[in-house]
C-alpha positions as CSV (number, residue, x, y, z in Angstrom):
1,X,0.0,0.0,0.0
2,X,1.3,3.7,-1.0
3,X,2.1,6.6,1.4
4,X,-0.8,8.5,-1.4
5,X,-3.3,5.5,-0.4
6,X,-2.9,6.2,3.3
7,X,-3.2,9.8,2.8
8,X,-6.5,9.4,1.0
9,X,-7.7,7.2,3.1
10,X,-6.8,9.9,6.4
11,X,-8.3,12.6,3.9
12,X,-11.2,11.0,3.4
13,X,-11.6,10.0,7.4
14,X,-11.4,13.5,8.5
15,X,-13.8,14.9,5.7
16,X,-16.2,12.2,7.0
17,X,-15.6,13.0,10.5
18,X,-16.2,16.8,9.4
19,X,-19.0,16.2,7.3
20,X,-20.8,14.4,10.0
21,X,-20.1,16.7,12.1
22,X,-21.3,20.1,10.3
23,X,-24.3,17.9,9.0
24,X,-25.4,17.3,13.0
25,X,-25.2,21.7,13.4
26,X,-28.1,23.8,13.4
27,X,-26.8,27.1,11.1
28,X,-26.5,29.0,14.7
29,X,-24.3,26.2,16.2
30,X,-22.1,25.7,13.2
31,X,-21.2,29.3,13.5
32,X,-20.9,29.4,16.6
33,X,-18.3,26.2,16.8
34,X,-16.4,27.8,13.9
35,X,-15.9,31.1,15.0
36,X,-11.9,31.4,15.6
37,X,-12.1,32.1,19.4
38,X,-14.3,29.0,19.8
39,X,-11.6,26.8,18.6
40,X,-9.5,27.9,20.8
41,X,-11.5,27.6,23.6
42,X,-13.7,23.9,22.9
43,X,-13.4,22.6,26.3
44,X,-12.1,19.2,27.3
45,X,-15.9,17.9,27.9
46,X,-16.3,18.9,24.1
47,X,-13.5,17.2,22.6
48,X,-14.3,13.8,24.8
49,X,-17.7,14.1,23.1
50,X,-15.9,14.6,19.7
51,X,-13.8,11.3,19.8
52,X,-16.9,9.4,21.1
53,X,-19.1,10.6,18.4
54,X,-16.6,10.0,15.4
55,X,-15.3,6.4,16.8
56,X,-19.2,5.6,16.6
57,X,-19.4,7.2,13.1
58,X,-16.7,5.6,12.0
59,X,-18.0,1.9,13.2
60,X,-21.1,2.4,11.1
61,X,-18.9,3.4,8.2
62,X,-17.2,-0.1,8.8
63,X,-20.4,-1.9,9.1
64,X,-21.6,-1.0,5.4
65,X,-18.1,-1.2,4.2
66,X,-18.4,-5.0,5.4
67,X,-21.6,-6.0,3.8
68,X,-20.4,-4.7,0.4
69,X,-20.1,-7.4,-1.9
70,X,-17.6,-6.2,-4.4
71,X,-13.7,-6.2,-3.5
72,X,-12.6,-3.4,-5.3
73,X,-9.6,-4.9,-6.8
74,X,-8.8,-5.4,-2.6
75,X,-9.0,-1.8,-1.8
76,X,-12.2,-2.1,0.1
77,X,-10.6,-4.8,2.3
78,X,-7.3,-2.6,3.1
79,X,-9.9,0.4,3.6
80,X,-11.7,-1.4,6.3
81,X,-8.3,-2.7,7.7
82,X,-6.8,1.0,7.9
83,X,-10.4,2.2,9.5
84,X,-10.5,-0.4,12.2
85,X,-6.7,0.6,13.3
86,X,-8.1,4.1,12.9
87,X,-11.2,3.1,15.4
88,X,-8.7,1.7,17.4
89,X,-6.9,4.4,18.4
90,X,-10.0,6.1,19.0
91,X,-11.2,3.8,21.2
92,X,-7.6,3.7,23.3
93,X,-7.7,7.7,23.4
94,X,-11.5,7.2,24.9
95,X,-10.0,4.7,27.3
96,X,-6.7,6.7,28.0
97,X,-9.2,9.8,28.6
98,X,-11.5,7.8,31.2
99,X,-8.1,6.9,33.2
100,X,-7.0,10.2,33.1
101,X,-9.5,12.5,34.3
102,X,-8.8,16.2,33.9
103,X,-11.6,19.2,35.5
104,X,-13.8,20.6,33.0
């Protein structure tokens, strides 16, 4: 697998992680989570809800990936493979998070 596979693959995660997130916003919400000072200033409690709600995204994108019945030429398989490492880590930085509590 290239480097410019890997990439897309992270490219297309993070739109998808994005995407679902804008497309969950009211148009007050998403302007108010985009304004610059916002960013800055999301909150621990916000980012912990963040990771939850993409890992669970991302298991549903799985899900459908599995019960597609053409291969691809094997790039659907080393898709899934890259976003199950990917929900992985997710899941370890919820895990890491719930063992190292920090004030909100």
């Amino acid at each position: 697998m290239t480097k410019n596979w890997k990439a897309g693959v992270t490219t297309a995660l993070l739109s998808l992680s994005l995407i679902g997130a804008g497309a969950a916003l009211t148009p007050a919400a998403h302007a108010q989570t985009t304004a610059p000072a916002m960013n800055n200033m999301r909150g621990q409690w916000h980012s912990n809800r963040n990771i939850h709600y993409v890992r669970h995204r991302l298991e549903m994108v799985i899900d459908n990936l599995q019960r597609d019945q053409h291969d691809y030429g094997g790039h659907r398989v080393a898709a899934l493979n890259l976003l199950q490492q990917a929900r992985e880590q997710l899941l370890q930085a919820e895990q890491y998070q719930a063992s190292h509590p920090t004030s909100y």
